[in-house]
Backbone bond lengths (Angstrom), bond angles and torsions (degrees), N, CA, C in turn:
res aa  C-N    CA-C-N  psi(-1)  N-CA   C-N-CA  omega(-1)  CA-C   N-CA-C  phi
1 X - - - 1.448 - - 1.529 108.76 -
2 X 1.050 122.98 125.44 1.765 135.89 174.94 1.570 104.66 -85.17
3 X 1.090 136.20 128.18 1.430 149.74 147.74 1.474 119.95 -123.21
4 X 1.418 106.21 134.43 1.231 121.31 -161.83 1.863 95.51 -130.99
5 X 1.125 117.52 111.60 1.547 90.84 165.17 1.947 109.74 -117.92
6 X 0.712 119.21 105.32 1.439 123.05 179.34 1.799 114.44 -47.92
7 X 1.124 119.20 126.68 1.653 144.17 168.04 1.612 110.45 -91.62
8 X 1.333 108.47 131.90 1.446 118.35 175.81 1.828 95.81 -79.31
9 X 1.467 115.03 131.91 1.063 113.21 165.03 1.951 91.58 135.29
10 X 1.314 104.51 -67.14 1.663 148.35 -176.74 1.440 97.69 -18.89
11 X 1.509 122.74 128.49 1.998 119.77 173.62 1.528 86.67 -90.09
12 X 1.520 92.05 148.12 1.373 105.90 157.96 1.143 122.13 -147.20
13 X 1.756 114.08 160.31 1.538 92.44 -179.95 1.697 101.67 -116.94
14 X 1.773 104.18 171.57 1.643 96.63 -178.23 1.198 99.42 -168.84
15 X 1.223 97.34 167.73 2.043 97.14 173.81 1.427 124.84 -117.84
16 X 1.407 134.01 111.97 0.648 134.15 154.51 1.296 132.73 3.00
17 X 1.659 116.96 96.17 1.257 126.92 -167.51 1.860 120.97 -86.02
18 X 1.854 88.37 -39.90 1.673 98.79 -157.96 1.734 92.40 -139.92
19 X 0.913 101.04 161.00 1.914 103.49 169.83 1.315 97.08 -141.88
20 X 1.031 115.07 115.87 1.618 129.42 153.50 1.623 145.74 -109.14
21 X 1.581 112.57 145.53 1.543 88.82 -173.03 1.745 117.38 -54.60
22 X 1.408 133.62 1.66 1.500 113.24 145.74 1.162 131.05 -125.12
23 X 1.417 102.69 49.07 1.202 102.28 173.67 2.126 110.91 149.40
24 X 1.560 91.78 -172.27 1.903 89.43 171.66 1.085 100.09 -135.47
25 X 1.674 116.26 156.17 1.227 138.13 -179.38 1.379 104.64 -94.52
26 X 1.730 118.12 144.37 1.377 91.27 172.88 1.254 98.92 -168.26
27 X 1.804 109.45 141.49 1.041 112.23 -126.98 1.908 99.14 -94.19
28 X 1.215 124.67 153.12 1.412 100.34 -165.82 1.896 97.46 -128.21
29 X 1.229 112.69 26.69 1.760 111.86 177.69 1.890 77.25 109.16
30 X 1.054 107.09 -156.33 1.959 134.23 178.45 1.164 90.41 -25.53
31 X 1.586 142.37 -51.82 1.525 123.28 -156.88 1.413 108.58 -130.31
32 X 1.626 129.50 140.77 1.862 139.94 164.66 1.564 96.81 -66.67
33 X 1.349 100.50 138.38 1.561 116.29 147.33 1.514 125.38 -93.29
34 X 1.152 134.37 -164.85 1.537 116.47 143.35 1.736 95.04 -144.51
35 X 1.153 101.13 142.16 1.332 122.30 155.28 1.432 115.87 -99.00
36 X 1.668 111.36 117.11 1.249 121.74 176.18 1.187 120.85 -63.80
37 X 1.239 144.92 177.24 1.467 140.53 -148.83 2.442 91.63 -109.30
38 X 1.193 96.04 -16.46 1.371 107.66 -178.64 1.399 122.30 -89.55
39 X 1.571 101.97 -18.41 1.332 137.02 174.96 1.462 143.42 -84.24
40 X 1.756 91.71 -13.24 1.761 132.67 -179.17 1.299 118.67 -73.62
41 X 1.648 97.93 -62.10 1.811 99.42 -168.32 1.412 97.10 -163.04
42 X 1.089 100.71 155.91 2.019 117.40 -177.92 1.584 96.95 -78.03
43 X 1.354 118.85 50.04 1.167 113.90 165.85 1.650 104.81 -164.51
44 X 1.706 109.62 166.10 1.878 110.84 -165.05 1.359 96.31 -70.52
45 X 0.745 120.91 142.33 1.626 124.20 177.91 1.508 108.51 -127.46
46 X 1.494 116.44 126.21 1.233 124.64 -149.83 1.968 91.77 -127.55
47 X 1.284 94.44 142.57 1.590 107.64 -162.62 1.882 100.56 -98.44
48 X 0.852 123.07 126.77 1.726 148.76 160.06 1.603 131.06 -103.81
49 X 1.609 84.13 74.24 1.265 96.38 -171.94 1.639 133.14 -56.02
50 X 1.727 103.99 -33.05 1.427 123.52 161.32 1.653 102.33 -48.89
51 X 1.477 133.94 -43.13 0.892 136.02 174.24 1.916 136.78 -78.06
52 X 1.363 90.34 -23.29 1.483 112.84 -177.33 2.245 102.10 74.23
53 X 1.234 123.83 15.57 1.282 118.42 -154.34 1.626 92.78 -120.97
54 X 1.402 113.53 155.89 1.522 141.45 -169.92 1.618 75.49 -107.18
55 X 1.423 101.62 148.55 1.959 113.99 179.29 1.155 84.84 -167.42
56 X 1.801 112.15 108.90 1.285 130.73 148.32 1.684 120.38 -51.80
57 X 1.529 108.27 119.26 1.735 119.72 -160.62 1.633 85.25 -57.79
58 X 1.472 121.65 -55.84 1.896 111.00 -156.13 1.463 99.30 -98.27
59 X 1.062 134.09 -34.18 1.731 136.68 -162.34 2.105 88.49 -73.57
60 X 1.399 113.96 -37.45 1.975 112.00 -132.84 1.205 118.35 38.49
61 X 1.676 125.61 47.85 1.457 118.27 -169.98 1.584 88.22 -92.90
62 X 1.462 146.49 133.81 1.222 150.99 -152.84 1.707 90.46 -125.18
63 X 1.709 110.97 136.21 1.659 116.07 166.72 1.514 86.43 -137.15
64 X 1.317 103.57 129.14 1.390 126.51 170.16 1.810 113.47 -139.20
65 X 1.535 112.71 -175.82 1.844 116.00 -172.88 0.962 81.94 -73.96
66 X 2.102 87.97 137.78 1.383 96.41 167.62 1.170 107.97 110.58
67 X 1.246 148.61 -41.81 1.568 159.36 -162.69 1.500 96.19 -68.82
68 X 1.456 111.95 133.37 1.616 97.94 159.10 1.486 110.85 -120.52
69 X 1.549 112.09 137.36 1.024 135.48 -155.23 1.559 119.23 -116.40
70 X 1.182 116.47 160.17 1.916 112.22 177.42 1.769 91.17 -125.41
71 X 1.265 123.39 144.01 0.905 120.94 175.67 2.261 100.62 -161.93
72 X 1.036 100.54 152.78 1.703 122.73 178.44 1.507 102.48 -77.33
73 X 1.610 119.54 132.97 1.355 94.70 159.41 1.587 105.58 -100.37
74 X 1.317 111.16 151.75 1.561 119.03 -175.24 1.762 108.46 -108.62
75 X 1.147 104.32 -32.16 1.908 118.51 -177.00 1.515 109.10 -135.36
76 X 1.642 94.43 132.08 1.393 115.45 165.27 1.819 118.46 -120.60
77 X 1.336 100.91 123.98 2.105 63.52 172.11 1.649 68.80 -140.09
78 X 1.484 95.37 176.69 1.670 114.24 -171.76 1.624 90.83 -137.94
79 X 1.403 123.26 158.89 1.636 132.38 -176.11 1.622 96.59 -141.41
80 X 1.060 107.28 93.59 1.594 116.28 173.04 1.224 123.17 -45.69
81 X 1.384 105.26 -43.05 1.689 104.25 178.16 1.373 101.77 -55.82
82 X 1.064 129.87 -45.97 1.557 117.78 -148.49 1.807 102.81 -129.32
83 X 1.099 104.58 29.63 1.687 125.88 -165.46 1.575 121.68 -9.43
84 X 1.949 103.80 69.38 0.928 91.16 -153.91 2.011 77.35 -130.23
85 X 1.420 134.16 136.41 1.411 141.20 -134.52 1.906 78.63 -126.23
86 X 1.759 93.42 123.91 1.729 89.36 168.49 1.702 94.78 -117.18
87 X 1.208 99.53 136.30 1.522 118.09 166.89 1.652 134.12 -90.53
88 X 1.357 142.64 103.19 0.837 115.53 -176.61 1.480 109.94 -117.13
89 X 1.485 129.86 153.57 1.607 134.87 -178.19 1.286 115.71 -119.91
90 X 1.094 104.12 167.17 1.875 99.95 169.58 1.666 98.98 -140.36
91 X 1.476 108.75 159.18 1.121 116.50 -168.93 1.870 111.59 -139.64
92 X 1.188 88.77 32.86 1.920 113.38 -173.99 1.707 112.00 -109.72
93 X 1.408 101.43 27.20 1.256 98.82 -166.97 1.749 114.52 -128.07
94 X 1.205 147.57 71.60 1.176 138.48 -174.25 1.656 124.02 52.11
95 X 1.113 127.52 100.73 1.725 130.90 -171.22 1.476 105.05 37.72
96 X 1.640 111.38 58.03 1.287 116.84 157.09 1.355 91.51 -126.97
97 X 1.895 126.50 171.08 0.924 164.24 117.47 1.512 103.32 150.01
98 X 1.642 119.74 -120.35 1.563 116.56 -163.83 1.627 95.35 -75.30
99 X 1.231 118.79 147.37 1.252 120.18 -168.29 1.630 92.17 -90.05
100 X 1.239 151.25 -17.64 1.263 130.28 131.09 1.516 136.90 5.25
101 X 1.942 84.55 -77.87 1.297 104.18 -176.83 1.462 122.98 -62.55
102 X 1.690 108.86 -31.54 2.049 128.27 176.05 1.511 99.05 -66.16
103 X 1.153 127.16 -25.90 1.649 132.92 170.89 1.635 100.39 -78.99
104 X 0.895 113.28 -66.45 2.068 111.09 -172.58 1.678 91.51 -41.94
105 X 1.506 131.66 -80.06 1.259 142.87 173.01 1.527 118.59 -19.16
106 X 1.691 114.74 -69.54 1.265 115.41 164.03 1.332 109.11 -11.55
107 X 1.877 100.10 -93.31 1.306 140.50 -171.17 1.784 102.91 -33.17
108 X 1.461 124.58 -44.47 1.454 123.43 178.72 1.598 112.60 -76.31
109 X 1.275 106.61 -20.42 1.456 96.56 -179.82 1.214 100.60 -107.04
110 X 1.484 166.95 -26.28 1.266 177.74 132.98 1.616 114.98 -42.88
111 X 1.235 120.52 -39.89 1.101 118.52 -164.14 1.531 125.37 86.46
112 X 1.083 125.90 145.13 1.744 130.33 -178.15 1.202 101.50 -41.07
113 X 1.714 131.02 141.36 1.262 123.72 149.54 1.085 116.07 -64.68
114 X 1.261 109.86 154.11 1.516 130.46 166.31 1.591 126.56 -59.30
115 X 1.283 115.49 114.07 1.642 96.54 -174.40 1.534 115.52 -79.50
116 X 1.306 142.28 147.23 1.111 141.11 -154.36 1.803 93.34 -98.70
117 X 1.228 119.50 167.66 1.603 134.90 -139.52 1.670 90.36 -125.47
């Protein structure tokens, strides 16, 4: 049996299930979160639906299916009647979002690692 119970506060990582014009779904083991489209990146992020992909207007940092991501969860609520738990995260917060992008960042503030000899 797998149990997962999610904590407000808590990093997690997940993959990108769904892309929508508000936002991405994403998948976290047993349960989806969603990350809102406001919730992505410090920048407007404009939806491509021919594409299914989120494309930051000034960064072009692109999250589409498939991406794996680190993200905070910030909201939990649960609905008893129908016992079904919505999650939401944000990924606007210091070495969160496409783990790509926590590598580009690293790498700009640190500098390239060194390859070993």
């Amino acid at each position: 049996m797998l149990a997962f119970k999610p904590l407000i506060k808590e990093v997690v990582e997940g993959e990108v299930v769904e892309i929508t014009d508000f936002g991405a779904f994403i998948s976290l083991g047993p349960l989806d979160a969603l990350a809102h489209k406001s919730q992505i990146l410090d920048d407007v992020l404009m939806y491509d639906g021919r594409r299914g992909a989120l494309i930051g207007k000034e960064t072009k940092r692109i999250l589409e299916r498939g991406d794996h991501v680190r993200a905070r969860i910030i909201t939990i609520s649960t609905s008893m009647s129908n016992k079904i738990m919505r999650i939401g995260v944000t990924m606007r917060q210091p070495f969160l979002g496409k783990l790509e992008w926590i590598k580009e960042d690293l790498e700009r503030i640190y500098g390239k690692p060194k390859k070993k000899k």
